[in-house]
N, C-alpha and C positions, 0 to 999 in steps of 0.2 A: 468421247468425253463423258466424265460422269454426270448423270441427270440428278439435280437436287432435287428431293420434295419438302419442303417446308410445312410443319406442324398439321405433320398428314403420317407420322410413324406407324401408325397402326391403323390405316384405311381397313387392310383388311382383317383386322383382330377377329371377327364374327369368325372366320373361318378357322380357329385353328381349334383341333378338338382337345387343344389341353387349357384354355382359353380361363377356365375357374384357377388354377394352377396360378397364373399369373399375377404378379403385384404391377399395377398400373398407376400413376402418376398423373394427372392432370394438371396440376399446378405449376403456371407461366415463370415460376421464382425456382430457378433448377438450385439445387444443395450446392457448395465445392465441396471435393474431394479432397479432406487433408488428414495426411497420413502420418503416423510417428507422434510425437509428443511437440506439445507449446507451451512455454516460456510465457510468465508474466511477471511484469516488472513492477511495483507501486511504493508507495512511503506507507509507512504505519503512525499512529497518532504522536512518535515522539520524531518523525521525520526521517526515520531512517529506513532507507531501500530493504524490500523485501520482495525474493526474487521466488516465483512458486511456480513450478510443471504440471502437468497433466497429460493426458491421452488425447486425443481428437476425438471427436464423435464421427465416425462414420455412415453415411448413411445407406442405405440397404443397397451391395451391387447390384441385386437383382432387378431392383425395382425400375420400371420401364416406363420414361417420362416420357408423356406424350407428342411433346412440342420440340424436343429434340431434333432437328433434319436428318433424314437419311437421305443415302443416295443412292444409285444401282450401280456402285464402283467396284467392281469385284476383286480388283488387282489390291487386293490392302496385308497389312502389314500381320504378323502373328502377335496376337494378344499378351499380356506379361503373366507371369506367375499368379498375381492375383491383382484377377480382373475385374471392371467394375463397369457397369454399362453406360455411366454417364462419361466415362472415359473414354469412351469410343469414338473411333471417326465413321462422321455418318455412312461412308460403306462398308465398315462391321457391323456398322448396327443393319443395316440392311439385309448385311448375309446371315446375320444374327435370326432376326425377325422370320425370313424364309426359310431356316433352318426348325423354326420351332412347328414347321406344318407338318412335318415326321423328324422327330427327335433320334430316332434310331439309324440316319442316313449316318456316314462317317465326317467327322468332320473335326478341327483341331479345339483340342481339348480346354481351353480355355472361354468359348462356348458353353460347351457342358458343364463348365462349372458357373456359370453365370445363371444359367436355368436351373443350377441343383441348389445353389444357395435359397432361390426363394422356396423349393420344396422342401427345405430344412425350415424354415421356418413354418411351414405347413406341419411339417413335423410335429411342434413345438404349440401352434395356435391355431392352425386351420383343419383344412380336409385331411385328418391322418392317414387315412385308409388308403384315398386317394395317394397324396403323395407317397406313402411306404409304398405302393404298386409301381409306380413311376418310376421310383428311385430304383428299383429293382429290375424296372425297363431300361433303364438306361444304364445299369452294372451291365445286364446282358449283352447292350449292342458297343457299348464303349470300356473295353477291359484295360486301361490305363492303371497302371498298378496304385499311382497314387491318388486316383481317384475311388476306385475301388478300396484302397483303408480306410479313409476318409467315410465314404457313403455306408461300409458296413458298419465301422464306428456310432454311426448317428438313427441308422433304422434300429441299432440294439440300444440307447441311451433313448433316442426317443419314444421307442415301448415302454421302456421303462419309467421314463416321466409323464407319461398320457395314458399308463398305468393300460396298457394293453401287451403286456408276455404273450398273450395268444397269439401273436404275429409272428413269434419266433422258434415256433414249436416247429415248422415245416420248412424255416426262411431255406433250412442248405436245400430242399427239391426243389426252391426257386431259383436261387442262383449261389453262384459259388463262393465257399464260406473259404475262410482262413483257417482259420480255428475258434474256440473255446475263452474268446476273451474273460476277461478278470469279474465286469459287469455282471455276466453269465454265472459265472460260476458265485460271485456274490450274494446274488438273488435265492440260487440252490442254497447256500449255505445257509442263508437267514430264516430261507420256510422249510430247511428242512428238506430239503428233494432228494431222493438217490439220484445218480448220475446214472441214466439207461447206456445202451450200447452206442447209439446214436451221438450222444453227446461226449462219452466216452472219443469215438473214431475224431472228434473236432479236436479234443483238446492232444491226443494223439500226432494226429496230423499238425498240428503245432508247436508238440515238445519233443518227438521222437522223429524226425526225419525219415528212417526205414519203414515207420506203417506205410507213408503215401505210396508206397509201389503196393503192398497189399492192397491196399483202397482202390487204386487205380487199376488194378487187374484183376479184383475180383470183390469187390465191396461188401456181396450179400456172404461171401463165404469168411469176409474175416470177420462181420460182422456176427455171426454165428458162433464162431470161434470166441470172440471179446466176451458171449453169453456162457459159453463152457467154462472159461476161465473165473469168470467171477462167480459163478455157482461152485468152482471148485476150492475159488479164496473165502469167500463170502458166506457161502449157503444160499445165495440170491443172486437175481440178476439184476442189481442196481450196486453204484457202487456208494459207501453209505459217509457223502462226503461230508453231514453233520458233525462225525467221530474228530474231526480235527479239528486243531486250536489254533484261530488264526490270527490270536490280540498282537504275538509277539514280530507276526511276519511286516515285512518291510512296504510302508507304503510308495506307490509312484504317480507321478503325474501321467494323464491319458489326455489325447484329446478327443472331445467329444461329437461336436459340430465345426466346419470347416469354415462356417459365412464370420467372418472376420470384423462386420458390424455389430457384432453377439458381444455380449459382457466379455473379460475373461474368466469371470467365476462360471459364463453359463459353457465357454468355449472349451474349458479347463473341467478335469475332476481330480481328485486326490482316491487314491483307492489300493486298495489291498494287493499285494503283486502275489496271488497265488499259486504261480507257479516259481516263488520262492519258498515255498513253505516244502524243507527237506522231508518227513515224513507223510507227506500227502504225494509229494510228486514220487517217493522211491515206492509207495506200494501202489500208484501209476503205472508206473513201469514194471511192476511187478506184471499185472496183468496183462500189460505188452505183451511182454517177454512170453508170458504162459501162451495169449493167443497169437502170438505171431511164429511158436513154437507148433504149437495145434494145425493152422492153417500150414507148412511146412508139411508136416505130415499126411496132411490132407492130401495136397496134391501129388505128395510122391504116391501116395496109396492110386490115388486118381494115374496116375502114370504107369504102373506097374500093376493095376489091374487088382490091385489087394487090397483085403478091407486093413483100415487101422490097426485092427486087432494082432494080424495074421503081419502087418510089417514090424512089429515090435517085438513078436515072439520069435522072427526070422532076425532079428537087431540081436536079441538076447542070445539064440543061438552061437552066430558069428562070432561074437565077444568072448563067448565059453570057448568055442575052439582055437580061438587065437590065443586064451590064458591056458589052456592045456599046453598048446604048441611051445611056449612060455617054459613052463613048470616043465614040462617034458626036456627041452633043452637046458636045463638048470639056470635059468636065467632071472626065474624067481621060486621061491620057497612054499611049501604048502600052505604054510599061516599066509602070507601074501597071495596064494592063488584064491583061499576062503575069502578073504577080504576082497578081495577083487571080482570075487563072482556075486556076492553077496550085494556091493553098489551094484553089480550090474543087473541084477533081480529089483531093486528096488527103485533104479531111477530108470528103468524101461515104462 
């Protein structure tokens, strides 16, 4: 049978080392929980019914009321979509509570979002530092796909609103990016950034499907590759995403923070979808196309023991004998074999 403890939730809070992290509650008067919109009914001064809706105020799920009972009942139910800790029956919250002494053990996901809500709003108001590490600990040990859009969404919005970018210079060596969201690439557009190789492989990996086998079998050498490519569109190795005009491209709604107590203007953004913008994404793929062409060559040379140089003048060759072979069988004419040798001199 399960052992109640009564307005004893957090005997041992002192122990847990993420302990600053958490929103604590003291207060004997627990919130309800109401969700969806309310209805009010009244008269107005000439008596006639006037019927007006709103939102509910939510109050923080994370936040962890003291005087709540838990129990040591372990046999309990899977949490809902979106979780709220005053909703809980005292032996979630127990497994709950014992869960937060290592974050990183497995456990069902709806947990994990109970604790990342209050790190969103660390995010937002508290230890940034702190919480963007956290939040990054627990990408690592819980890769649930939608928790993971969720968390990356909200370490890149709340850099950006706690006006620290420097967090996101390095975030892909921490843990695993998606791509090049719109946020991202907004920032670059407004100060002005070329887009380096690095940042180039994220937005890649998001718009072209075919990089992620390059990336993932050989990262440093396509990366190398993205730098020849843009030296050879550019003259530089940054790619100069100032040069685009992005007034006329189409905006979209993003979401930003997951914790559902949040405004919706704070939970919500409106923002520039640029990877709608057709002349930014085709000379994108331009430089795809150019390094993922590169890196191809790379490894065949890597395979067959030849440099670069030495596979494309053996490429050029071939071509010439197989047009002679051609012309020689009348199969094509001398003006067509000059032409044909001629593309093949120049796009070797």
């Amino acid at each position: 049978m399960a052992n109640p403890v009564q307005n004893n939730a957090l005997a041992t809070h002192k122990e847990l080392p993420n302990r600053d992290l958490l929103y604590i509650s003291y207060d004997k008067n627990v919130p309800p929980v109401r969700r969806g919109i309310y209805f009010e009914i009244s008269f107005n001064e000439r008596g006639e019914v006037v019927v007006s809706n709103q939102s509910n105020q939510i109050p923080d799920p994370s936040t962890i009321y003291f005087h709540l009972p838990i129990s040591d009942d372990y046999n309990v139910d899977l949490l809902p979509y979106w979780p709220h800790y005053i909703e809980m029956s005292s032996g979630q919250r127990c497994k709950y509570l014992t869960w937060l002494r290592n974050v990183e053990q497995p456990i069902d996901m709806g947990y994990v979002f109970i604790y990342y809500y209050g790190l969103e709003r660390h995010l937002l108001l508290g230890d940034f530092d702190r919480a963007f590490d956290e939040i990054i600990k627990l990408r690592n040990a819980h890769t649930n796909k939608s928790f993971l859009t969720y968390s990356e969404n909200a370490l890149v919005h709340g850099a950006i609103l706690r006006g620290r970018i420097d967090r996101l210079v390095d975030l892909h060596e921490k843990t695993e990016i998606t791509g090049y969201n719109n946020a991202m690439f907004l920032i670059a557009h407004n100060e002005g950034i070329d887009l380096g190789n690095e940042q180039l492989l994220l937005v890649f990996q998001k718009a072209f499907p075919l990089s992620r086998k390059n990336i993932k079998e050989d990262r440093h050498l396509f990366s190398k590759c993205v730098n020849q490519a843009l030296v050879s569109k550019f003259g530089t190795e940054g790619f100069p995403l100032k040069n685009y005009d992005i007034s006329s491209v189409r905006m979209k709604t993003e979401t930003r923070f997951a914790n559902y107590s949040f405004s919706p203007e704070l939970q919500k953004v409106e923002i520039s979808d640029f990877y709608q913008c057709r002349a930014l994404m085709s000379d994108l793929e331009s430089v795809f196309r150019a390094a993922h062409d590169l890196c191809k060559q790379e490894r065949n040379s890597q395979k067959s023991g030849k440099t670069p140089e030495e596979m494309r003048l053996s490429a050029m060759k071939k071509n010439e004998n197989r047009y002679k072979k051609l012309l020689k069988e009348g199969r094509i004419t001398d003006l067509e074999f000059k032409i044909l040798n001629d593309y093949n001199t120049l796009n070797q």
